[in-house]
Biopython code that builds the backbone (N, CA, C, O; Angstrom):
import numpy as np
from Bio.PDB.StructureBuilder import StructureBuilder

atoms = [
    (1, "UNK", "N", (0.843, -1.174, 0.000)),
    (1, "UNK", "CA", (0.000, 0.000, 0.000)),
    (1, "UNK", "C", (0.893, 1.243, 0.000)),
    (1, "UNK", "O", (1.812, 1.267, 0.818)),
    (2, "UNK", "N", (0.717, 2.296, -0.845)),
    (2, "UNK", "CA", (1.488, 3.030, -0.877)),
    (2, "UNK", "C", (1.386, 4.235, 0.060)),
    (2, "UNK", "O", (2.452, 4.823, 0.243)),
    (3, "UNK", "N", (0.547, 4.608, 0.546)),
    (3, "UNK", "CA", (0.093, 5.234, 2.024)),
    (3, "UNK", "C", (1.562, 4.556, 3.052)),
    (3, "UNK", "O", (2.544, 5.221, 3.380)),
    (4, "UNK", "N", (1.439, 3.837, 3.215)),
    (4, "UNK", "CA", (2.322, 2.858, 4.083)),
    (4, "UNK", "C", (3.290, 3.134, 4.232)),
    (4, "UNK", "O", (3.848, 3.559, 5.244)),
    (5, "UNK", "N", (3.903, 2.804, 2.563)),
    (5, "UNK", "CA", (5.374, 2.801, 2.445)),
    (5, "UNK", "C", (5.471, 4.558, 2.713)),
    (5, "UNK", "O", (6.387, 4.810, 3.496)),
    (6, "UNK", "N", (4.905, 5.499, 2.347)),
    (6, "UNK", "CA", (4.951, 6.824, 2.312)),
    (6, "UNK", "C", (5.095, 7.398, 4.346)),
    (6, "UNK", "O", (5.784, 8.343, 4.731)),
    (7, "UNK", "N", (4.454, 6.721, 5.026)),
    (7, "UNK", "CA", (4.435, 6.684, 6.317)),
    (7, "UNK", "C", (5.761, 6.102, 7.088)),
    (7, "UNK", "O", (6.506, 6.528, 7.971)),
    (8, "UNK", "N", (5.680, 5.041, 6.385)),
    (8, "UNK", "CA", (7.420, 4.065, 6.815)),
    (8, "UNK", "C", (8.541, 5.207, 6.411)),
    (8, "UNK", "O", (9.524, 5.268, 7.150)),
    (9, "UNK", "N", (8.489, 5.849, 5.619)),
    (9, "UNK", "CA", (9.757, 7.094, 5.485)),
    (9, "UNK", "C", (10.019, 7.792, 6.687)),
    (9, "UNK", "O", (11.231, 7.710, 6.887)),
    (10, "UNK", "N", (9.538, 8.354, 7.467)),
    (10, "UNK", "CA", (9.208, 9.104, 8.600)),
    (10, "UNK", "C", (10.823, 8.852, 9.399)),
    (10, "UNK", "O", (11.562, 7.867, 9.404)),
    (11, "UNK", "N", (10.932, 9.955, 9.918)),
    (11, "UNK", "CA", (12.323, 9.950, 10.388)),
    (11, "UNK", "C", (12.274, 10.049, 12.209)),
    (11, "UNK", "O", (11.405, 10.654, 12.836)),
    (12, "UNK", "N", (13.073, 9.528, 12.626)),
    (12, "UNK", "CA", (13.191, 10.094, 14.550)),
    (12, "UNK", "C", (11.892, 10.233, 15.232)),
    (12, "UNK", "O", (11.182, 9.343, 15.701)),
    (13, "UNK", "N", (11.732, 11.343, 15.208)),
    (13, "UNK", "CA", (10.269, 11.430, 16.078)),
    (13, "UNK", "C", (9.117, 11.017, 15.874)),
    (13, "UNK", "O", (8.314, 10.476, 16.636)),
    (14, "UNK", "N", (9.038, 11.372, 14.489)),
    (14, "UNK", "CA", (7.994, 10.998, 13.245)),
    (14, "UNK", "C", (7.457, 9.742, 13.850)),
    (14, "UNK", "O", (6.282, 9.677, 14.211)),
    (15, "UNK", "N", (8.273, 8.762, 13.968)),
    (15, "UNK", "CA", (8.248, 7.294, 13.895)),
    (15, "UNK", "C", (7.090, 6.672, 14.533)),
    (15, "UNK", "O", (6.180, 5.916, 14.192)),
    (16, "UNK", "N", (7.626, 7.528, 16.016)),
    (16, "UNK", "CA", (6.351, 6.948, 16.916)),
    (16, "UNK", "C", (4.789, 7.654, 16.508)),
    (16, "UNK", "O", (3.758, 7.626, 17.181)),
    (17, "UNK", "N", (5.071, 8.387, 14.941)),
    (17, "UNK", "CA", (3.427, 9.086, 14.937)),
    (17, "UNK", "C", (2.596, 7.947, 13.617)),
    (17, "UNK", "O", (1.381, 7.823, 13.464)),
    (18, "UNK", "N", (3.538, 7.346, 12.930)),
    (18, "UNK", "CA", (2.724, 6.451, 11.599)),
    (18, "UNK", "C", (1.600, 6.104, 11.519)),
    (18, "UNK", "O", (1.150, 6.046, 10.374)),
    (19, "UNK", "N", (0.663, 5.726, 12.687)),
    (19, "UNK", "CA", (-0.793, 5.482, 12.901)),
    (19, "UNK", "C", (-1.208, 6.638, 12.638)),
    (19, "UNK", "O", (-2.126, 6.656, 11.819)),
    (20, "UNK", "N", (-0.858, 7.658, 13.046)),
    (20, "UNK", "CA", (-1.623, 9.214, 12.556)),
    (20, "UNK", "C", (-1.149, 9.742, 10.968)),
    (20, "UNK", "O", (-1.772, 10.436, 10.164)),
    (21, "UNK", "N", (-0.058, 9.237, 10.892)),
    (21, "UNK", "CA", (0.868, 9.877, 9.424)),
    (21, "UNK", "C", (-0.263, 9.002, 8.592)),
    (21, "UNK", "O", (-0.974, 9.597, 7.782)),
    (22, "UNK", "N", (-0.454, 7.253, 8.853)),
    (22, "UNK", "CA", (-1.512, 6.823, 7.846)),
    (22, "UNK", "C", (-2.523, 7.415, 7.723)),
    (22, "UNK", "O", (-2.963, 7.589, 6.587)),
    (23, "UNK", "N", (-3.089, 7.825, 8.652)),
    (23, "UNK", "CA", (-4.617, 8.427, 8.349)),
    (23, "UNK", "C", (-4.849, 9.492, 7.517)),
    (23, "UNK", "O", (-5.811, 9.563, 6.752)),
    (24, "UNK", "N", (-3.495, 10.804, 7.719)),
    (24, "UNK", "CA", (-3.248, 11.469, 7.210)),
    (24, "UNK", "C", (-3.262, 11.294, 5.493)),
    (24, "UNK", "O", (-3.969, 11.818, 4.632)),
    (25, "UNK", "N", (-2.252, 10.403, 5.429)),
    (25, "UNK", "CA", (-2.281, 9.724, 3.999)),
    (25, "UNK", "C", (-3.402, 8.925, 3.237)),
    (25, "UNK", "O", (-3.305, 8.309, 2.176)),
    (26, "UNK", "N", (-4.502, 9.100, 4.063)),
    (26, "UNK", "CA", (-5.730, 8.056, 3.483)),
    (26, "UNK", "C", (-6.931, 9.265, 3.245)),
    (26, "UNK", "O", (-7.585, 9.900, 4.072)),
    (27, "UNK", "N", (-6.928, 9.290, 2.066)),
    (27, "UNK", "CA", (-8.028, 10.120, 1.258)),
    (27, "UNK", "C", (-8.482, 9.855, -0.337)),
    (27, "UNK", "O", (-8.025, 8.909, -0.979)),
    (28, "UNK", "N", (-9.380, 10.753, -0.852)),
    (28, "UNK", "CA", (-9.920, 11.341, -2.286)),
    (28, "UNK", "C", (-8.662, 12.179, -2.338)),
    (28, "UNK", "O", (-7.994, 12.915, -1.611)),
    (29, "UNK", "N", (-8.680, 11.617, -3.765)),
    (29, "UNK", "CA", (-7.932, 12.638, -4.884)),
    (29, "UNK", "C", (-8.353, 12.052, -6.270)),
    (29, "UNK", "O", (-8.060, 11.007, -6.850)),
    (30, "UNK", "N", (-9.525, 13.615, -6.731)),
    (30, "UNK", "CA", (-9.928, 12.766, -7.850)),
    (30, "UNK", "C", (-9.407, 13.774, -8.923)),
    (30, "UNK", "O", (-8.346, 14.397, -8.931)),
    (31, "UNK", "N", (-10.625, 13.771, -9.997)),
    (31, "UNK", "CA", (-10.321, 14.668, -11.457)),
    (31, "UNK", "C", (-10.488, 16.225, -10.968)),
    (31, "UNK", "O", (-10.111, 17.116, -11.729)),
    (32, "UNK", "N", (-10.854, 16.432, -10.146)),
    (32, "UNK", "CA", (-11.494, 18.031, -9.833)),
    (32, "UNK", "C", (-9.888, 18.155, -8.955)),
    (32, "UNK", "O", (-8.916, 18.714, -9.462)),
    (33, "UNK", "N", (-9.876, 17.599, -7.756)),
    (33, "UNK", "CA", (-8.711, 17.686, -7.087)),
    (33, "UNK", "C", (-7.409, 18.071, -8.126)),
    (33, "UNK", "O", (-6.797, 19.140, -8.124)),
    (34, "UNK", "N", (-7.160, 16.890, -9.016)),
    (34, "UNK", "CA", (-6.066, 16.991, -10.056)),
    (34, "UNK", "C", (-5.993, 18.309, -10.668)),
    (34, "UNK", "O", (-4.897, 18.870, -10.679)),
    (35, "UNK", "N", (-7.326, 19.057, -11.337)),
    (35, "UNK", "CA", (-7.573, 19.911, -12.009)),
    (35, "UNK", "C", (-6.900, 21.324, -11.254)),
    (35, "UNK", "O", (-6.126, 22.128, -11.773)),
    (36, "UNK", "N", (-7.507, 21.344, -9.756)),
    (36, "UNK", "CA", (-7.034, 22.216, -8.919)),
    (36, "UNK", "C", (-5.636, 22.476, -8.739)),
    (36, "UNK", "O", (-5.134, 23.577, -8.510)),
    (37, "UNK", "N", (-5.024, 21.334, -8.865)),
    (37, "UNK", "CA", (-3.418, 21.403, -8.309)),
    (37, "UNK", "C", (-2.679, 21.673, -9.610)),
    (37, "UNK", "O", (-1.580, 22.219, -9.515)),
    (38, "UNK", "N", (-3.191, 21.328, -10.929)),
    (38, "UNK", "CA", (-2.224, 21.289, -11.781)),
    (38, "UNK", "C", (-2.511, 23.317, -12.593)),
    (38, "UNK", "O", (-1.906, 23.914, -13.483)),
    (39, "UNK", "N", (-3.736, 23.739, -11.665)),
    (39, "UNK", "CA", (-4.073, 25.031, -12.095)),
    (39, "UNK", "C", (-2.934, 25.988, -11.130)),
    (39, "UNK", "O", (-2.456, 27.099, -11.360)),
    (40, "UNK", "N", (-2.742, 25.067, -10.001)),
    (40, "UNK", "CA", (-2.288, 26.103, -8.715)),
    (40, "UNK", "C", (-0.246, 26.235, -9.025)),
    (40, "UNK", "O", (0.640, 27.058, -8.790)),
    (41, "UNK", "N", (-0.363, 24.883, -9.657)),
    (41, "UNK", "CA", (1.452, 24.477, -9.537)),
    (41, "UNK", "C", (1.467, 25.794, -11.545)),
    (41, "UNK", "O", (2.467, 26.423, -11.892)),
    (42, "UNK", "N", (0.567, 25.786, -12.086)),
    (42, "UNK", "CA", (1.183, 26.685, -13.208)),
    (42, "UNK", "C", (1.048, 28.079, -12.765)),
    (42, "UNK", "O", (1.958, 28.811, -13.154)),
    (43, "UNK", "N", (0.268, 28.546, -12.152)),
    (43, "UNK", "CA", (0.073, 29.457, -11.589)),
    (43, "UNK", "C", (1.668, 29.929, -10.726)),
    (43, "UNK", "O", (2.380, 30.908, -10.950)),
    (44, "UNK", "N", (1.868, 28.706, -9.602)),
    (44, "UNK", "CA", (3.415, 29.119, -9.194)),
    (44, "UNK", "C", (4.516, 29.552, -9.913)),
    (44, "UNK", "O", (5.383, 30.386, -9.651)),
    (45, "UNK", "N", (4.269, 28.621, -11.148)),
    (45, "UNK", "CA", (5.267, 28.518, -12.039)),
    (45, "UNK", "C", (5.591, 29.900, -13.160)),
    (45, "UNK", "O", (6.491, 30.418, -13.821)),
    (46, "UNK", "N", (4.316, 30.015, -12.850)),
    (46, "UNK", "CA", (4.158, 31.615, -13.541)),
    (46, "UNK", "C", (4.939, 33.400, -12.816)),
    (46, "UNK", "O", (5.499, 34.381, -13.305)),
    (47, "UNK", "N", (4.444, 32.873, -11.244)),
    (47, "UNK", "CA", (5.032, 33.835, -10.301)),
    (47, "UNK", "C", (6.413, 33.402, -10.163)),
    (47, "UNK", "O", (7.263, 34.289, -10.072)),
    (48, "UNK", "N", (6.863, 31.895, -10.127)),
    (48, "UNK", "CA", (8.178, 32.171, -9.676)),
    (48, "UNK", "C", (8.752, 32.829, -11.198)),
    (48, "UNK", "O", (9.739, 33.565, -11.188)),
    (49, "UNK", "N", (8.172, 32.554, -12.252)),
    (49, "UNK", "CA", (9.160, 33.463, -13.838)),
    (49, "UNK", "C", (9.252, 34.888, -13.539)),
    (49, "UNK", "O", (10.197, 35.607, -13.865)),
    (50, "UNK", "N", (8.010, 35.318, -12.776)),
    (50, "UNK", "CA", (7.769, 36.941, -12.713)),
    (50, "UNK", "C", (8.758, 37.479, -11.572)),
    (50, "UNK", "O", (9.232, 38.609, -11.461)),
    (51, "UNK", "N", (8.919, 36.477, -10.845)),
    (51, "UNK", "CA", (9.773, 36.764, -9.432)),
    (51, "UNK", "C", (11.273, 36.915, -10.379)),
    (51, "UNK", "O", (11.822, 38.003, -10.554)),
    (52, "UNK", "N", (11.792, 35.608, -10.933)),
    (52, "UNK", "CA", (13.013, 36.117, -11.253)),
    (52, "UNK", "C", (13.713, 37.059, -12.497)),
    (52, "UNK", "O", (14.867, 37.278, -12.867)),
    (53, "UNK", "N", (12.102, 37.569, -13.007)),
    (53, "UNK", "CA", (12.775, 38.652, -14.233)),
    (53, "UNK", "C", (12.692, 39.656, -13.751)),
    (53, "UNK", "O", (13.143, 40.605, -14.391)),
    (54, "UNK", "N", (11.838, 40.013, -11.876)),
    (54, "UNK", "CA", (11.788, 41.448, -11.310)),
    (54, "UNK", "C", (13.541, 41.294, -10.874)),
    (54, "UNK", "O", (14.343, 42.226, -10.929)),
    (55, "UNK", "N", (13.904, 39.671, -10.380)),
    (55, "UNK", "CA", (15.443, 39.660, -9.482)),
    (55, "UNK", "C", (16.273, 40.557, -10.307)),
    (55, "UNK", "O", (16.935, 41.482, -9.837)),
    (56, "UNK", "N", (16.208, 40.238, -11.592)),
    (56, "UNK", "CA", (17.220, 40.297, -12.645)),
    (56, "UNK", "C", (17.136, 41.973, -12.836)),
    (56, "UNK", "O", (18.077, 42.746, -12.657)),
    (57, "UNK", "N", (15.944, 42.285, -13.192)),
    (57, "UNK", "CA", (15.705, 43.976, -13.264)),
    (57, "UNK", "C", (16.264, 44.997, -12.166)),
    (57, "UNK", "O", (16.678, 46.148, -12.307)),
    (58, "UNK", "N", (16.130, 44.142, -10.949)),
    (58, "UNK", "CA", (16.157, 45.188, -9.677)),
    (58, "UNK", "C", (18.254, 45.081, -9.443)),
    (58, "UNK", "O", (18.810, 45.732, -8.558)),
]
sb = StructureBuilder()
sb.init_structure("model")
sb.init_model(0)
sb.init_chain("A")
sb.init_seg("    ")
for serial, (resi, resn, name, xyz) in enumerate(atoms, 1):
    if name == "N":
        sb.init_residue(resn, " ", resi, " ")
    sb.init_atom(name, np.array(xyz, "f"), 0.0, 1.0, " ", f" {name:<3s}", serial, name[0])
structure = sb.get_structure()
């Protein structure tokens, strides 16, 4: 299960939390979800271009 293995990464302290890290990791992610994130990550991708042609200007 890939929840699991994603929980089993957990480092030091983390360790003793994996029963909560799974739950965490157990959800929906559908076509609307997808739609949202791949609107939000071009959107970043857009500000970080604008961020580094103000770096370059200033």
């Amino acid at each position: 299960m890939i929840r699991t293995s994603l929980a089993d990464l957990a480092k030091r302290r983390m360790r003793s939390r994996i029963p909560e890290l799974n739950q965490a990791l157990t959800g929906r992610f559908r076509e609307h979800h997808a739609f949202l994130t791949r609107l939000y990550l071009d959107q970043y991708d857009q500000l970080s271009g604008a961020i580094k042609q103000l770096t370059v200007r200033i």
